[in-house]
C-alpha positions in Angstrom: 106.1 117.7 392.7 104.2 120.7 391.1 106.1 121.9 388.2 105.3 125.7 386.4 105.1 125.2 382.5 106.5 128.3 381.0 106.4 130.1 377.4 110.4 129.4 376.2 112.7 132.4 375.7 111.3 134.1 372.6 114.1 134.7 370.1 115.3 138.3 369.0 112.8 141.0 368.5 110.2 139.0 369.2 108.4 140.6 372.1 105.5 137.9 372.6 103.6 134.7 371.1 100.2 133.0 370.7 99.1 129.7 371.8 98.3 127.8 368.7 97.4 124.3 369.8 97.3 121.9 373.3 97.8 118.4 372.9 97.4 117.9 376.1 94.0 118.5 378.6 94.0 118.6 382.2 94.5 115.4 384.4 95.5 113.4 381.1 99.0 111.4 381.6 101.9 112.7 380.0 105.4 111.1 379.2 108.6 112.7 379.2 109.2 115.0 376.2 105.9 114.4 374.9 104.4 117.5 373.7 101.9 119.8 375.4 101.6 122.5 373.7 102.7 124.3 370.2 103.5 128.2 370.5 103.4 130.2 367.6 105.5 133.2 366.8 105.6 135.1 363.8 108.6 133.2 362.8 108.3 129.5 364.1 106.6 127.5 366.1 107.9 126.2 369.3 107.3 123.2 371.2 106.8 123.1 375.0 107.4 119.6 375.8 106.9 117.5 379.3 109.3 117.9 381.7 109.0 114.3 383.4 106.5 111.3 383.2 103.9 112.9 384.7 100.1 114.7 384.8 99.2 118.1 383.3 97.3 119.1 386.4 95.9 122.9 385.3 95.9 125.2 382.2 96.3 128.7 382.3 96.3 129.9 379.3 94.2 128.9 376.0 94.2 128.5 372.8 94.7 131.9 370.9 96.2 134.1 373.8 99.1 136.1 373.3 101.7 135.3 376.3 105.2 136.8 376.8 108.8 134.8 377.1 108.7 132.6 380.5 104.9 133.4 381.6 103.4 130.4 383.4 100.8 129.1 381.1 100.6 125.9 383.0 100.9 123.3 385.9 102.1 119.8 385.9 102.9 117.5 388.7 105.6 114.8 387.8 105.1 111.1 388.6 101.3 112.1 389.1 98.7 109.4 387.9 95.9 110.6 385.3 92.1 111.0 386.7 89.6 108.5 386.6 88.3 110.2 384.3 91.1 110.5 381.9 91.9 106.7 382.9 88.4 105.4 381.8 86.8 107.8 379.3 85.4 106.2 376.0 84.7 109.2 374.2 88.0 108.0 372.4 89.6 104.6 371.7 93.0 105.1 373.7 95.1 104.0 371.0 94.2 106.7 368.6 94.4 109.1 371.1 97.8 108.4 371.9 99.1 108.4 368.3 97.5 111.2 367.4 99.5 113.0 370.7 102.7 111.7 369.0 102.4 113.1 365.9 104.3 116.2 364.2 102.1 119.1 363.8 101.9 118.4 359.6 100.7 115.0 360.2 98.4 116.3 362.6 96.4 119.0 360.4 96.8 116.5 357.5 94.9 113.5 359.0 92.3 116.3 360.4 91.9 117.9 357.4 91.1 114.8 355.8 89.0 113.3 358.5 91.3 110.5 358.7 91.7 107.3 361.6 95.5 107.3 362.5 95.7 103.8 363.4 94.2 102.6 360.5 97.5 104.1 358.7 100.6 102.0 357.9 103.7 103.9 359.8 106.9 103.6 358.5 108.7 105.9 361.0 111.4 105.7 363.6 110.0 103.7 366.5 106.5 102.9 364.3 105.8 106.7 363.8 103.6 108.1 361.7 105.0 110.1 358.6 103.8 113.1 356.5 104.7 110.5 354.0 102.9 107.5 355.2 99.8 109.9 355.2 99.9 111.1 352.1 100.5 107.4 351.1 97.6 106.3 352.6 95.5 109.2 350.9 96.5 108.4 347.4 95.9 104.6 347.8 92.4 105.7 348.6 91.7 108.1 346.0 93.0 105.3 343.4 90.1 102.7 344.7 88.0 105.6 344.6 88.9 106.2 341.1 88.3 102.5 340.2 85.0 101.9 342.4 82.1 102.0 339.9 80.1 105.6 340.1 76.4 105.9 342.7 74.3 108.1 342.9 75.1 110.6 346.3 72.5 110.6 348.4 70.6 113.4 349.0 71.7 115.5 352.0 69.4 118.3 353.7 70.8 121.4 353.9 68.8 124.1 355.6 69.9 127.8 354.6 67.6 130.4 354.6 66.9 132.1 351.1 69.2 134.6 350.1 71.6 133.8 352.8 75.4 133.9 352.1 77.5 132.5 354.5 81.2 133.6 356.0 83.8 132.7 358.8 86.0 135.0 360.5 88.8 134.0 361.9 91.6 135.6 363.4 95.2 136.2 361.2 97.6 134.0 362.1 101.0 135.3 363.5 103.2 134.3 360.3 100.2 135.3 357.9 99.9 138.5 360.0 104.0 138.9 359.7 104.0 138.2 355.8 101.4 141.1 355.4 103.7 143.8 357.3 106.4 142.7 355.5 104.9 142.8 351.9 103.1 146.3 352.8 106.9 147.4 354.4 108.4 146.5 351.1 106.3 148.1 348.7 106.6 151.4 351.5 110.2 151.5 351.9 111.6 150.6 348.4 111.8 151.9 344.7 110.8 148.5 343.5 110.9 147.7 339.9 111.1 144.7 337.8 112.9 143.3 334.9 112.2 140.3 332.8 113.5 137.7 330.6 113.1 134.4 328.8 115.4 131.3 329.4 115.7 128.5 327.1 115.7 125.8 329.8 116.4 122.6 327.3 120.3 122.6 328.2 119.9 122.4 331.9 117.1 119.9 331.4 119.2 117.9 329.0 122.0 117.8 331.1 119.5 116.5 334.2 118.1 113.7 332.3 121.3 112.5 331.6 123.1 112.4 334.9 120.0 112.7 337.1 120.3 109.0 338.2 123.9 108.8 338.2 123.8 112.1 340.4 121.4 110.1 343.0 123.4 107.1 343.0 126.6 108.6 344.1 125.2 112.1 346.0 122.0 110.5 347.6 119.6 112.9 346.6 118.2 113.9 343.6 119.1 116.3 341.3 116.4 119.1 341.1 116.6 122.4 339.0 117.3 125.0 341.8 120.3 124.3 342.6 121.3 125.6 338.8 119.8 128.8 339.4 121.4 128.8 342.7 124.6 128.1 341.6 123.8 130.7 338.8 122.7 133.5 341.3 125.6 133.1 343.2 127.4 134.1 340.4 125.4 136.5 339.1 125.4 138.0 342.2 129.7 138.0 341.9 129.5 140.0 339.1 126.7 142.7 340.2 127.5 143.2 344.0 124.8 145.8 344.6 122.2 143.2 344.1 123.7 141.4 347.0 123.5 144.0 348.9 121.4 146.3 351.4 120.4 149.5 352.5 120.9 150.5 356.7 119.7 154.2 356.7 121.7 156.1 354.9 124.6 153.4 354.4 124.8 150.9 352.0 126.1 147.4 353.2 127.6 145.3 350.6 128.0 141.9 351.8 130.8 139.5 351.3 128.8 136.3 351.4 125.9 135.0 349.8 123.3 133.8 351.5 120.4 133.0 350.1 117.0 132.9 351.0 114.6 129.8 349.0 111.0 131.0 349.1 109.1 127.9 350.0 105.0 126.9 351.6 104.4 125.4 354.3 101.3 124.6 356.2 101.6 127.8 358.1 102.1 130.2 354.6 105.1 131.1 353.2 108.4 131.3 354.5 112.0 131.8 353.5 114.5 129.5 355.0 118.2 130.5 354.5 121.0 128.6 352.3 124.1 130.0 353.9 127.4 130.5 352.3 125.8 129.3 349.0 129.0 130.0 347.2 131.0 127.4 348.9 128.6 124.4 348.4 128.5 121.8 345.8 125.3 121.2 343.8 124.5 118.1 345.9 125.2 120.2 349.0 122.6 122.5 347.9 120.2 119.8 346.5 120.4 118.5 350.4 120.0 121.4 352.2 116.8 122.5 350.3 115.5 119.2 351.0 116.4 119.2 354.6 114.7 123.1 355.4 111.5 121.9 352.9 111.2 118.8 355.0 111.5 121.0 358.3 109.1 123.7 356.6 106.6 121.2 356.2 106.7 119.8 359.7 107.0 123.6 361.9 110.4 122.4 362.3 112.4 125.6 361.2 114.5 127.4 363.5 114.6 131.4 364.2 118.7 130.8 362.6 117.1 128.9 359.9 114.7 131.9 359.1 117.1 134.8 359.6 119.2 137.2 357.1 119.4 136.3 354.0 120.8 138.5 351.2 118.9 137.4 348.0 115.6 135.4 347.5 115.1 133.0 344.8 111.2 132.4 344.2 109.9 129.5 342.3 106.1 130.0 341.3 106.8 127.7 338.6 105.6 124.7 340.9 102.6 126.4 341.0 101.8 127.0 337.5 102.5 130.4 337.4 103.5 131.7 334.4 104.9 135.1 335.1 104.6 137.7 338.0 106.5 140.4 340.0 108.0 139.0 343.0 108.0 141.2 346.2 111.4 142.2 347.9 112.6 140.9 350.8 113.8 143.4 353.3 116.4 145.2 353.7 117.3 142.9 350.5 117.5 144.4 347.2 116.4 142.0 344.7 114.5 138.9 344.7 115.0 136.1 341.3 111.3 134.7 340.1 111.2 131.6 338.4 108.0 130.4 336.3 106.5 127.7 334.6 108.5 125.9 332.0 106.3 125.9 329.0 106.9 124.7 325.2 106.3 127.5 323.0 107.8 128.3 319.3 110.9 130.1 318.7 112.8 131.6 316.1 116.6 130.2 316.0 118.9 130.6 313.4 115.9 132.2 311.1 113.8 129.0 311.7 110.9 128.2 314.1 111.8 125.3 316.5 109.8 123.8 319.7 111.9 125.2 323.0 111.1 124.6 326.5 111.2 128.1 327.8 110.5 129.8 330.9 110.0 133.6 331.9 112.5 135.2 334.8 111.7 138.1 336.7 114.0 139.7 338.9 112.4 142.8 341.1 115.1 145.2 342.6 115.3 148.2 344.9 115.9 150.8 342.3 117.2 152.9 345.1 120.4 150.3 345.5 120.1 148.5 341.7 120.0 150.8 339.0 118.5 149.7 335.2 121.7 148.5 333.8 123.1 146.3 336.4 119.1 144.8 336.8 119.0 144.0 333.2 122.7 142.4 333.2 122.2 140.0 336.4 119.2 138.7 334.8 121.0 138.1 331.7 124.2 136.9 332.9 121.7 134.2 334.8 120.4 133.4 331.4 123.7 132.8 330.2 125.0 130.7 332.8 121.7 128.4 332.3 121.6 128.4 328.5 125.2 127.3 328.8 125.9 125.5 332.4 129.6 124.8 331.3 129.9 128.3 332.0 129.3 128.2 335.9 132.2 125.3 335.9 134.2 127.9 334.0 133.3 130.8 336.1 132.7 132.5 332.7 
């Protein structure tokens, strides 16, 4: 039986999508749920997966065209056998070509961006699949015997470029890179964007880590991280200046009565900005687990449109980066976006003497439209506060 593959129902306001990637060619054997195809929105990217144990009999569409919600892109026949040519072909050992069909889209790009054998790779996954993990295991064992090997000469490669030439690539934007830019150049169009800064002495909140961090892991089963500080922090920072919680709808303001908040993270695909909802009413473990469940699905293509959506504050750590201070863009139709930096020792004056301090710079950038200068400069120092003195979030003081 011939079976139509179709383009899944797009989610909300999103009027069409791109084929990224098949994983599947014509007449090659396909199991059920395996995937064909990846198709990229600018929000996620969805997997089309095999209806039934079958043959992918006929593409219609390739990589990089732009398709609509439930437009035939393909035809399979269930219970179909694979050509002789798919059946025989040594262009390929089979078993790599069959792992490689089972992996997740991160370990995917990672092994090809590294040029790298899947079945020469230890999996540790459910059912013997390979991990990002495993991966990125794999690469670090090699660079250490690469670090150890004793240094040769390279051999000499011929390159052949004319004099004077200077090479480029085009390619095309992708749909979430293409996305980010509208919504950066929509930011700085619609809002009065300015931003305030300050300095936070990060010692107590690392002093009060290192002392519980492996108790914390023990009993919570995750560790605890630094965000979920400022995310407690925010949260009540937020209590205390509603306007930067809230949002502008034409010519109404909306002040919301939750907090939901948005943790900028990267993922192979760019940046995106999965959603902690109802922040307020989670512990610090709570939180600690749910940024480590939406990284792991960032890293993997794995986030949902609901996973992506709303949001009314963003919390940005370029810290991991190395960045040591910058102006954070606004989300919209947010009002204010938290930047968090590098921690770096540097000399302070306390008490009229110079002492060694971990410190790191906060930025907060606000819709001066909704935020005006006073309530800016007090969130960002009530989240100093709170951090210089954490028994104050307990206290709600």
């Amino acid at each position: 039986m011939t079976i139509e593959i179709k383009v899944p129902v797009l989610p909300e306001s999103v009027a069409d999508a791109t084929i990224a990637a098949w994983h599947k060619q014509p007449g090659e054997a396909v199991e059920r749920d395996e995937n064909l195809v990846d198709i990229e929105t600018d929000k996620v990217v969805l997997e089309v997966v095999a209806p039934d144990d079958g043959v992918l009999v006929e593409i219609i569409h390739q990589e990089g065209d732009t398709v609509t919600a439930e437009q035939v892109i393909a035809s399979f026949k269930a219970g179909g056998a694979a050509t002789e040519t798919a059946e025989t072909s040594t262009d390929k050992p089979a078993d790599t070509e069959d792992s490689n069909d089972n992996l997740s889209p991160a370990v995917r790009r990672l092994i090809s961006e590294h040029n790298l054998d899947s079945s020469a790779i230890k999996a540790t996954g459910k059912g013997g699949r390979l991990t990002r993990e495993d991966v990125q295991e794999h690469l670090d064992g090699a660079q250490k015997v690469s670090a150890k090997a004793p240094a040769k000469a390279a051999p000499a490669v011929a390159v052949q470029v004319a004099a004077g030439e200077r090479i480029e690539k085009r390619v095309p934007m992708s749909r979430l890179r293409a996305r980010i830019a509208e919504r950066l150049v929509e930011s700085q169009h619609t809002s009065a964007t300015l931003t305030t800064f300050n300095e936070l002495n990060m010692k107590p909140v690392m002093d009060i880590r290192k002392r519980y961090k492996e108790q914390f892991e023990k009993q919570k089963g995750v560790r605890l991280g630094f965000m979920s500080f400022f995310i407690k922090a925010t949260v009540e920072a937020l209590k205390r200046y509603p306007a930067v919680n809230a949002s502008i709808d034409g010519s109404d303001v909306v002040y919301h009565g939750y907090f939901d908040i948005g943790v900028a993270v990267s993922s192979p695909r760019g940046l995106v900005v999965p959603i902690i909802r109802d922040a307020d009413l989670l512990s610090m473990a709570e939180i600690e687990l749910k940024i480590r469940e939406l990284g792991g699905k960032a890293q993997d293509n794995k986030l949902t449109v609901d996973d992506l959506t709303g949001g009314t504050f963003t919390v940005s750590n370029g810290g991991v980066f190395g960045s040591l201070m910058s102006t954070p863009i606004i989300n919209p139709p947010q009002s204010g976006i938290l930047g968090m930096h590098a921690t770096k020792d540097r000399a302070m004056v306390v008490d009229g003497e110079i002492v060694v301090l971990p410190m790191m710079y906060l930025a907060l950038s606000y819709d001066h439209r909704m935020v005006d200068g006073k309530e800016s400069v007090g969130f960002l120092k009530t989240i100093k506060e709170l951090l210089e003195d954490p028994s104050r979030i307990l206290l709600g003081i």
